[in-house]
LUMTORMI-265829 format. One record per residue: x, y, z of N, C-alpha, C, O in turn. Coordinates in steps of 0.1 Angstrom, whole numbers, plus 5000, padded with zeros to 4 digits. Atoms other than C-alpha are relative to their C-alpha. Layout:
XYZXYZXYZXYZ
...
//
This chain:
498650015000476449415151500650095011500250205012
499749894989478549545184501650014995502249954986
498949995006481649695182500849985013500149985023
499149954988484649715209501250124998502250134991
498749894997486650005217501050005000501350015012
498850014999489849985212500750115006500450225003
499649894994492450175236500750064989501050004978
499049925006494450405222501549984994502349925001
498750065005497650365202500950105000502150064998
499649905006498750685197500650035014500050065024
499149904987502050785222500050095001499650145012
500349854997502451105211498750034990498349964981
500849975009499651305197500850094988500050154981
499849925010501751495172501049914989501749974981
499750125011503051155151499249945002499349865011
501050085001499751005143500249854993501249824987
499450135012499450655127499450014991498250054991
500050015017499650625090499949884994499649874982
500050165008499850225084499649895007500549865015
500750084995497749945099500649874993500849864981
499950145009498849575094499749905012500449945022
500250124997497549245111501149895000501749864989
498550105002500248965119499149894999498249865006
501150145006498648665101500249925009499249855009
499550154998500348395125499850075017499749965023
500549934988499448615161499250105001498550154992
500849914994497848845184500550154998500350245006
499249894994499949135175499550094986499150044976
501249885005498349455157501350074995501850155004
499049865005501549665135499550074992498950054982
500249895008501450005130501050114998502050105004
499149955005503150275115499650145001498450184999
500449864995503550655124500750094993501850064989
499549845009504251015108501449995004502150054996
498549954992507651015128500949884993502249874994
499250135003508550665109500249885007501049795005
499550124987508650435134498649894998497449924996
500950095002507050085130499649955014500549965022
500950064980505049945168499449884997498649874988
501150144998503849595176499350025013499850075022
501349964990501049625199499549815000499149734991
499850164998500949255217498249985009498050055019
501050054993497249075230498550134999498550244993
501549974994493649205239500550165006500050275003
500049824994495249515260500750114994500850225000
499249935008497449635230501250015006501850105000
498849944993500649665251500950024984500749954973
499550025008503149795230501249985004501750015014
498650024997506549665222501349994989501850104985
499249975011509049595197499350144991498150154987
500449925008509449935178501750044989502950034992
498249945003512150075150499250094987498050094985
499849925006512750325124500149954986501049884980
499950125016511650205089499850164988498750194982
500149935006512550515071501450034996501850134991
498249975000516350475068500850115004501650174997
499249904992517650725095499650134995500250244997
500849845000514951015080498949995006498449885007
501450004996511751105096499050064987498650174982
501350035015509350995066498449955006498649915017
501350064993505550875078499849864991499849864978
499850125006505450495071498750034991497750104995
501250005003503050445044498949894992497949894985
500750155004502450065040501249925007502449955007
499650094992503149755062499249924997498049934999
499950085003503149425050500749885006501849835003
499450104988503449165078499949824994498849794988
500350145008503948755066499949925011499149965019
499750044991504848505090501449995006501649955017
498649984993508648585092500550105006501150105016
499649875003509148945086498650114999497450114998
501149835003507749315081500550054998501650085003
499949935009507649465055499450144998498250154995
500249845001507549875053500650064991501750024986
499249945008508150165031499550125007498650125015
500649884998507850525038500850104982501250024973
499749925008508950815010501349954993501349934981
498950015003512650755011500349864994501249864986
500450155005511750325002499649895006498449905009
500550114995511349995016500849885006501949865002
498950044997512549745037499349855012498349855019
500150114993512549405054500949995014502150005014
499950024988512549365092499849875004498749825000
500950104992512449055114499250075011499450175017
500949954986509949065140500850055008500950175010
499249894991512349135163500750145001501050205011
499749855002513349455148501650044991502350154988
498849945009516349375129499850004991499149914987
500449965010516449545099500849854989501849794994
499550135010517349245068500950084987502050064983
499449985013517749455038499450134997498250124998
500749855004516749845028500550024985501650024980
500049945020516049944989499750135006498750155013
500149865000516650314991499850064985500650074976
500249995014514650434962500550144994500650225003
499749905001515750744941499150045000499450165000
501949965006511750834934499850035017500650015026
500950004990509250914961499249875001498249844993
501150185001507850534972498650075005498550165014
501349974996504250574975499549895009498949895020
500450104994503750244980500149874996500449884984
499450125006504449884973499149855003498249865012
500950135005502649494966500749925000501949954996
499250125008503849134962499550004987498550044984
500050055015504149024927499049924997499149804997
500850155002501148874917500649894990499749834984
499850135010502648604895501149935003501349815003
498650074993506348594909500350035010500350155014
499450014985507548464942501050095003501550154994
498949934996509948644963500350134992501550144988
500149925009509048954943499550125003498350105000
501049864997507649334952499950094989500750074980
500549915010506349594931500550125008500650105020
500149864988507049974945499250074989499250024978
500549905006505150264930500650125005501050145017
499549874997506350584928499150134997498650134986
501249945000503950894934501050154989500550254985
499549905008506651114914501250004991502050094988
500050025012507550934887499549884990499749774995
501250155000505350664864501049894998501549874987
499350155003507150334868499949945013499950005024
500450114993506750054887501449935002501849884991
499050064993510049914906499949865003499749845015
499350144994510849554908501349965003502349954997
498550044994512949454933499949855010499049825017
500450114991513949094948499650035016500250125021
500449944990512049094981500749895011500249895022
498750034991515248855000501050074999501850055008
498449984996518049064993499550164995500350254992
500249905003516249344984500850134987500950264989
499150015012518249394950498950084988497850024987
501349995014516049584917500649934992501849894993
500650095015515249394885500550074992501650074986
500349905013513949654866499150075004498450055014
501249934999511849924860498949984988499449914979
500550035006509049904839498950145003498850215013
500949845005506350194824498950015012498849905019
500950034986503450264854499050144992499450224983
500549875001500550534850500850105010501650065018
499449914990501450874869499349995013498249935013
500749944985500650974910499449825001498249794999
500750134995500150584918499949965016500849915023
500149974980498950614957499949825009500449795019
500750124991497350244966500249914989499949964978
500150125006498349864950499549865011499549845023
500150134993497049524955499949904990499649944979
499750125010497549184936499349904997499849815004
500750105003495248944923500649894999501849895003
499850095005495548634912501450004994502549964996
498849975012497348734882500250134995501050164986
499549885007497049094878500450125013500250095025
499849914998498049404889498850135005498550214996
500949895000495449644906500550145012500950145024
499449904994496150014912499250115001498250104994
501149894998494450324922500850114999502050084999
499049855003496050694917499150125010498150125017
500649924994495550994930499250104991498950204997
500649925011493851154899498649925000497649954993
501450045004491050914903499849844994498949764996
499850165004492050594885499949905001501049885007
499750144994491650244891500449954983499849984973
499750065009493550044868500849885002501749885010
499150094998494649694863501349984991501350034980
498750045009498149564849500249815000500249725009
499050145000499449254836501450004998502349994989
497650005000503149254839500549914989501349974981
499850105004503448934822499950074986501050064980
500049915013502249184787501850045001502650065010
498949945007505149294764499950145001501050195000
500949875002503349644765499350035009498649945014
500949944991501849904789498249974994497349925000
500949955004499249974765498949814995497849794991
500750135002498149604761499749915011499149805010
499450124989498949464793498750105012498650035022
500449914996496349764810498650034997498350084987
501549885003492449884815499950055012500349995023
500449874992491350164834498550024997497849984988
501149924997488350354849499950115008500450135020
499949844986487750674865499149965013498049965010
500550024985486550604900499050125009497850145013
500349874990486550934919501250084999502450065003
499449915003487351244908500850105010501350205007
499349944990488751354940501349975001502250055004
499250084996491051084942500149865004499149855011
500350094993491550724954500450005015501550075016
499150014988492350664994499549925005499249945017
500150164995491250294997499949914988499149944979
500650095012491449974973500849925008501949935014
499850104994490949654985499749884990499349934980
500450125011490249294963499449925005499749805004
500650124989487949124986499549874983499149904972
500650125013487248764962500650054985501750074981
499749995018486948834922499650174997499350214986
500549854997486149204931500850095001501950045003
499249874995487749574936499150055010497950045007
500449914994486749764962500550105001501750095002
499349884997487450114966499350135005498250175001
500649804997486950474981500650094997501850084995
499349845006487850834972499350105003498650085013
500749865002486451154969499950084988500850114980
500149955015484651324941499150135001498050105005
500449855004483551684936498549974997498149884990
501550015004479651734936499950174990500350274995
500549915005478651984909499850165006500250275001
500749934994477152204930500650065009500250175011
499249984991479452244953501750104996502150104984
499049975007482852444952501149925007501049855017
499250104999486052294949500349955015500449835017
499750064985486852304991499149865004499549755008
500850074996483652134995499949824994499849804981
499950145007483651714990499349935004498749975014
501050074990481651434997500949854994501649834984
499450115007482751054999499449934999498349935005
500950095008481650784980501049845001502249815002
499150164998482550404984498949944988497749944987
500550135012481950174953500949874998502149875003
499950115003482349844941500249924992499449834992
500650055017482949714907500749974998501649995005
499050135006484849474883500050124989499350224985
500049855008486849674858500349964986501549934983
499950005012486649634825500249864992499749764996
499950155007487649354797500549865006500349745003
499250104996489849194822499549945015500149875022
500250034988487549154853499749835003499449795014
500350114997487048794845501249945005501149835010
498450084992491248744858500250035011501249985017
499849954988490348924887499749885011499949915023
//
């Protein structure tokens, strides 16, 4: 397998990028940086061009970008927010929590999920007019989501992977969990009927500075046949 080099994306070196996203319907590469600012990077030579401020007039580090074929979609700390391509902003949910990070709805259209890394509940808000729902119960420190079929899968920073069914009356029914990595999670992906994920987990032997990372693979629990 060969790889190609990609140039460089990074304007300045002291706002790194924080958020990678793919535009399903072109050639164009969006990403998202410590300073807030969202960049489309156009063709084979990366040029970059349309850029804006997806942090609502603070410097937050974007920390998920969710491109479709109309719009882009970003959140950083302060919340989240629908852009057209061209850069005008549609609609900003300014959350009172710290957004960590946010999902479509696996089950309902025109629908997002947010997580908040500092407080447990899960934010639904329409994802046209950018309006909340409701809130609803979440585990704590929820860092990484992604949406099945029909459920809910989330990763934390304590270690957790756990799925949700929304559609449940009850956290405690609607919900299974597994410890992952005791470091933490800082990737989950759903390739097919699967989770993927990475973290970092403390070797015995080792003291706490010291870590090693680990990537696994696995279906989680009673509900991995909805996955």
């Amino acid at each position: 397998m060969s790889y190609d080099t990609l140039p460089p994306l990074i304007q300045h070196p002291q706002h790194p990028i924080t958020a990678l996203s793919f535009d399903p319907v072109s050639d164009i590469l969006w990403s998202g940086s410590s300073s807030g600012v969202v960049s489309a990077y156009y063709g084979s030579t990366y040029a970059r061009g349309i850029a804006f401020p997806a942090a609502s007039g603070q410097i937050r580090p974007v920390n998920r970008i969710l491109v479709s074929e109309k719009d882009v979609k970003a959140s950083s700390e302060t919340g989240v927010g629908t852009w057209a391509k061209g850069g005008a902003n549609k609609w900003y949910y300014k959350s009172t929590h710290t957004t960590s990070t946010f999902v479509e709805h696996p089950t309902l259209s025109n629908t997002l999920v947010i997580a908040s890394s500092s407080t447990p509940e899960f934010t639904i808000i329409n994802s046209a007019t950018g309006a909340a729902i409701r809130q609803i119960p979440a585990p704590p420190i929820v860092t990484h989501l992604k949406a099945s079929q029909s459920l809910l899968v989330s990763g934390a920073s304590n270690g957790y992977i756990r799925t949700h069914d929304l559609r449940s009356s009850s956290r405690k029914d609607g919900e299974s969990s597994i410890m992952a990595h005791s470091g933490g999670i800082q990737g989950l992906e759903r390739p097919r009927k699967k989770v993927t994920y990475h973290g970092t987990a403390l070797k015995d032997n080792l003291s706490p500075g010291q870590i090693r990372q680990k990537f696994s693979r696995k279906l989680i629990g009673r509900r991995q046949r909805e996955l």
